[in-house]
N, C-alpha and C positions, 0 to 999 in steps of 0.2 A: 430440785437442783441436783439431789445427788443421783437421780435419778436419770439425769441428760448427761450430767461427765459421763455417768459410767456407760450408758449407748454409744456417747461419742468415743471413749478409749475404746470398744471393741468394734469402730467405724463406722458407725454410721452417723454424720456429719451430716444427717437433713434435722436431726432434731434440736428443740430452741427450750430454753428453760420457760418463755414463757410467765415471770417476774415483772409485774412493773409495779413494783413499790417504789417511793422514791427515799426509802432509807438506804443505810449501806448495803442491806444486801441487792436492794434492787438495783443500784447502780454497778454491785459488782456482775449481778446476772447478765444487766445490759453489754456490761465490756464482756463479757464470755462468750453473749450471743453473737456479738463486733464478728469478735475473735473467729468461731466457730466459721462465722458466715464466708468471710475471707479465708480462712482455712478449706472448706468445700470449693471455693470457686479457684483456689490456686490448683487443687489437687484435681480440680475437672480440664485444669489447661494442661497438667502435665501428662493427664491420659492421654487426654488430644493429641499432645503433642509425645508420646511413647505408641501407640497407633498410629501414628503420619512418620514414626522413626521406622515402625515395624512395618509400615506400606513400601517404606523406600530399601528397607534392606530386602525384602519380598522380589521387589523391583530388579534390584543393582543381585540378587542372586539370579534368578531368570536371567536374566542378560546374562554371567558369566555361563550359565548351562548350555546358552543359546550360543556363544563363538566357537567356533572349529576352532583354534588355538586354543593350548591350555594355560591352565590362570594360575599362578600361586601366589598366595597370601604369606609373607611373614612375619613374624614379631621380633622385636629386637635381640633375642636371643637366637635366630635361626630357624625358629618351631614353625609348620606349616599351621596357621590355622585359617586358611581356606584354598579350597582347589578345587576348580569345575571337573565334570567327568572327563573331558579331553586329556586333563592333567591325570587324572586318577588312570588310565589308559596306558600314558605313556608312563608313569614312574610302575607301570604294573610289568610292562616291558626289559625292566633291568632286572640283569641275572645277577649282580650282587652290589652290596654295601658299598663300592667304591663309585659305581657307577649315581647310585644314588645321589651319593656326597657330592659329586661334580651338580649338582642339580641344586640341592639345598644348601650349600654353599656360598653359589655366585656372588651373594652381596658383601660378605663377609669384609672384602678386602676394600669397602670403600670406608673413606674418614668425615670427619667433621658432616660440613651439607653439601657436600660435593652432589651437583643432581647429574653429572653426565653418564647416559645409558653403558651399561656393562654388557658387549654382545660377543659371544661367546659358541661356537661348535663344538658339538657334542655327540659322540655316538652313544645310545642306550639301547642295549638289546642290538635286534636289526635295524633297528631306526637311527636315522641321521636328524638331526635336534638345533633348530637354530635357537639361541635363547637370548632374551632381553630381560635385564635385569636393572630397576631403575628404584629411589628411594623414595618412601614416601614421605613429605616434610611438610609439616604445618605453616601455617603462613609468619608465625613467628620461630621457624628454623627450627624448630624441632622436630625426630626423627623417631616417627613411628614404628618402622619396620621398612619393609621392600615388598616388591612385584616383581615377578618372574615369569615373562612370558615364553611361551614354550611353541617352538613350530613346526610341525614334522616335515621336513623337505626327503625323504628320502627317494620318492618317487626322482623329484626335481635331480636330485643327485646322481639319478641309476642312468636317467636322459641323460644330463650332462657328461657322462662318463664313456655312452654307447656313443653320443655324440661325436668325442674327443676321439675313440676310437676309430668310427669310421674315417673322420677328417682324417688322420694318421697314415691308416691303411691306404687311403688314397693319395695321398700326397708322396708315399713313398712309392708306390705306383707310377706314380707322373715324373718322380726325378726320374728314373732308369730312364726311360725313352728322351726327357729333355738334354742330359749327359750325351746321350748318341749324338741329339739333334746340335749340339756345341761341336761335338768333334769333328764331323763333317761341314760344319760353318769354318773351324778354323782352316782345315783344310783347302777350301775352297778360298778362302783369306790369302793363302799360301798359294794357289796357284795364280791366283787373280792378280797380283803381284806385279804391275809393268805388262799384264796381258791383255786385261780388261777396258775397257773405257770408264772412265770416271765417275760416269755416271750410275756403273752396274757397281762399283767399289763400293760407291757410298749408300746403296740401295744393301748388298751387302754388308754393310758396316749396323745399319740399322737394324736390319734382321738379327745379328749380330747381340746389339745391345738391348734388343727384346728380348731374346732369349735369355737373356745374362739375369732379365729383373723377373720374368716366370723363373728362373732358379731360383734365386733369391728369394721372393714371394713365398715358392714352395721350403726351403727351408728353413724359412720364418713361422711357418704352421707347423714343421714338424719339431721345430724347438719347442713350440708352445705345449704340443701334446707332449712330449717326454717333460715339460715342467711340470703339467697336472697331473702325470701320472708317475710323479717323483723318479726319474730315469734319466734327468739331466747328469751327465755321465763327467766329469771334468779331469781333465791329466793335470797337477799339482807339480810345479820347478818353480828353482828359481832363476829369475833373469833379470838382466837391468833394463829399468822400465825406458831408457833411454830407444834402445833397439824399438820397440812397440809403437814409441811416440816417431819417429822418426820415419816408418813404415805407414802411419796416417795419415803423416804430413805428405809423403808421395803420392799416396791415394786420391786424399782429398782435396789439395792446392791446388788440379787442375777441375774436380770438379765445380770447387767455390768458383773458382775462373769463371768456367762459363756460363754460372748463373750470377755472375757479374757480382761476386762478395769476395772482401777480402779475407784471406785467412791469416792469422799468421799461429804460431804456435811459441810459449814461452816456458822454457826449460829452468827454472828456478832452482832447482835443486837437482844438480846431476848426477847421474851415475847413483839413481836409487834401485838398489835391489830389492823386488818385491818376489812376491809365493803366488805362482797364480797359475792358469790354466792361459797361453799364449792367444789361441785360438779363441777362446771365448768372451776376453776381454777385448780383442778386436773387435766384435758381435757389439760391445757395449759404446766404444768409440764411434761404430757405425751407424747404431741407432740413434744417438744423442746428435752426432755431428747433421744427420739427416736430417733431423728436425727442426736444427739449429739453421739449417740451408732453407728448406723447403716451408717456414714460417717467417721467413725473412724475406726482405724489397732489394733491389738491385740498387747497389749503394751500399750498401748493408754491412756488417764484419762480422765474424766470428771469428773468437779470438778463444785457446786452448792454455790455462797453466796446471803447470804440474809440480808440486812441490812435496817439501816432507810437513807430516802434521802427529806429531809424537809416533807411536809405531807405525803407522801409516803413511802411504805414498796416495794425497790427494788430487782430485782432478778437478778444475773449473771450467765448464766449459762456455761462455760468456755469447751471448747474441745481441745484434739488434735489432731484433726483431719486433712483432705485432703483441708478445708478451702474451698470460691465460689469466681468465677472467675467474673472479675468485667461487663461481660456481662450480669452476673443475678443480676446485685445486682438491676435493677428497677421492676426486677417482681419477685424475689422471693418470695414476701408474697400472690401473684397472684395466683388462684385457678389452681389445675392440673398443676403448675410449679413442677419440680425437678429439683435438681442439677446434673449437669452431671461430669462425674468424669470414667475416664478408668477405673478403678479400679472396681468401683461398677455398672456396666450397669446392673449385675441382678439383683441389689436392689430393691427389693420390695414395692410398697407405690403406691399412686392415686395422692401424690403432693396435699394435702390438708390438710396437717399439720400445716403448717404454715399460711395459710391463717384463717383456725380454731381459730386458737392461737392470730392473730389479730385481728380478729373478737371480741372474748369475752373480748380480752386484753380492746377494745373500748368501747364497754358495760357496763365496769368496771369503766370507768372514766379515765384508764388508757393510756398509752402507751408503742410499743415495737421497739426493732431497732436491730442491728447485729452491729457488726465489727469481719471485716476477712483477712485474712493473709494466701496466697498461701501454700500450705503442712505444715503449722505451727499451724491451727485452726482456731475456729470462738468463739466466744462470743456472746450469744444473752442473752440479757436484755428486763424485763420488769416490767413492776410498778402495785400497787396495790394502791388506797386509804387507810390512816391509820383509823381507828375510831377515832373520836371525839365525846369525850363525852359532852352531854348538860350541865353537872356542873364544866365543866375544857378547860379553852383556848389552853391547850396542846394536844394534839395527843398523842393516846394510853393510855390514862390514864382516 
């Protein structure tokens, strides 16, 4: 018997004492050999199952080697401890300790079991970096560490940029000659005057306001390219947004007219002095009210208020229209988005209205947002700075 403990304490668990007296010692050898036996058969499942652990981490590595994306593992203190070669590539890429930290960092700033993904742009080295960064959480809420996933778009980037570029070059190209092509319309406008027959006026007229939406068009593309390539240029005064709003309403009450909507516009708070760029914030009135026309039925209202909202001069701009369906609602301010809608598939637009309109809204200091409501309309809001004057703690004054 002392013979089998002592095989069994330095492992080997096939041997049996072998006792079958039926005094006390044999019944204690028999509980020993119980013991022994159950003791081998647990410790032959836990190999099993420490080889079926080590097959799958075998496994779940190869797989991380094998994704063009790279992979970071962390632990709750921020330590990487794993990373496929893709990953080992681009943090090899960074020329110093700060660049890194933007990397190893990422999760840092979430709380509790918050699971929604942290995605994040980054340049490392020459590389442009999109990163995902999400927690890992046990099924009873507890928080493992994070994943970081790493994606090199820089190629994607360098396109998108040459892209941006030639659009640019060309669209500045095409206003020169479109400019000529207005001034000799309006001239001919001007002679045609009481000379013409009716029917060449209004064949003229049309010509007229084609040309008017190829300008337009074209510097709708070339706003977008000076947004992507930060050159959105803005002249900063103050004025009352009264003059602005008033200059819409002449604009656009004859357009809602003839697409058979009513407009009206509500001046809530008068005489607010805002900080802004005149000209651009037109641009923002133009896009929204467009949209607000051209996803609406004949019947229809848009309706404009403008009021104060603590240092800001807010804008509502109210439709009844056909409303966006809650699939767009994360990229509708996304460049080249439309909203789709059976009604209007021929609707006309490049889907850069809105993205316009957020753009300068930001420039401004401000912000814009929507809410909407299935075949009942949509509201989009957004804000302006008020002026402060250097001899008064109030706004507007």
């Amino acid at each position: 018997m002392v013979h089998t403990t002592a095989s069994i304490a330095a492992g080997d668990l096939t041997q049996r004492t072998g006792i079958e007296s039926i005094d006390e010692i044999g019944h204690l050898a028999k509980s020993f050999d119980i013991m022994t036996a159950k003791l081998e058969q647990r410790t032959s499942e836990l190999e099993d199952l420490l080889r079926l652990m080590e097959n799958e981490a075998s496994k779940i590595r190869a797989i991380l080697t094998s994704i063009a994306d790279g992979v970071l593992v962390h632990d709750l203190t921020g330590v990487i401890i794993e990373k496929n070669p893709a990953a080992e590539r681009i943090l090899a890429d960074a020329t110093d300790e700060a660049e890194l930290k933007q990397i190893t960092e990422l999760d840092t700033s979430t709380h509790g079991t918050e699971t929604h993904d942290q995605l994040k742009r980054l340049t490392i080295g020459k590389r442009t970096i999109d990163t995902i960064a999400s927690l890992v959480i046990t099924t009873n809420n507890k928080i493992l560490g994070s994943v970081v996933v790493l994606r090199d778009i820089t190629k994607e980037v360098e396109n998108e940029r040459l892209k941006d570029e030639f659009i640019g070059n060309i669209s500045h190209e095409l206003r020169t000659p479109i400019i000529v092509i207005k001034g000799y319309i309006q001239i001919l406008q001007m002679f045609s005057m009481g000379q013409w027959p009716e029917n060449q006026v209004d064949l003229l007229q049309k010509i007229a306001m084609s040309t008017d939406d190829l300008h337009n068009l074209i510097t709708t593309v070339i706003d977008m390219t000076e947004i992507e390539a930060g050159e959105l240029g803005i002249d900063k005064y103050d004025f009352t947004l009264d003059d602005l709003l008033c200059d819409v309403e002449g604009k656009w009450e004859s357009i809602m007219e003839e697409r058979e909507i009513t407009f009206t516009l509500h001046i809530v708070d008068e005489n607010m002095m805002v900080e802004g760029d005149e000209v651009q914030l037109q641009k923002i009135f133009d896009y929204l009210l467009d949209n607000a026309s051209k996803y609406n039925r004949p019947g229809g209202r848009v309706d404009v208020y403008a009021f104060k909202e603590g240092d800001f001069a807010q804008i509502d701009i109210k439709d009844s229209g056909v409303g966006i369906v809650e699939r767009e609602e994360q990229s509708i301010f996304e460049r080249f988005v439309r909203a789709l809608h059976e009604d209007f598939y021929e609707t006309r637009g490049l889907g850069l209205g809105l993205y316009l309109a957020r753009a300068i809204t930001n420039v401004h200091g401000g912000k814009i947002w929507y809410e909407s409501e299935i075949d009942k309309g949509s509201t989009f809001s957004f804000t302006i700075p008020c002026f402060i004057s250097p001899d008064s703690d109030l706004p507007g004054f």
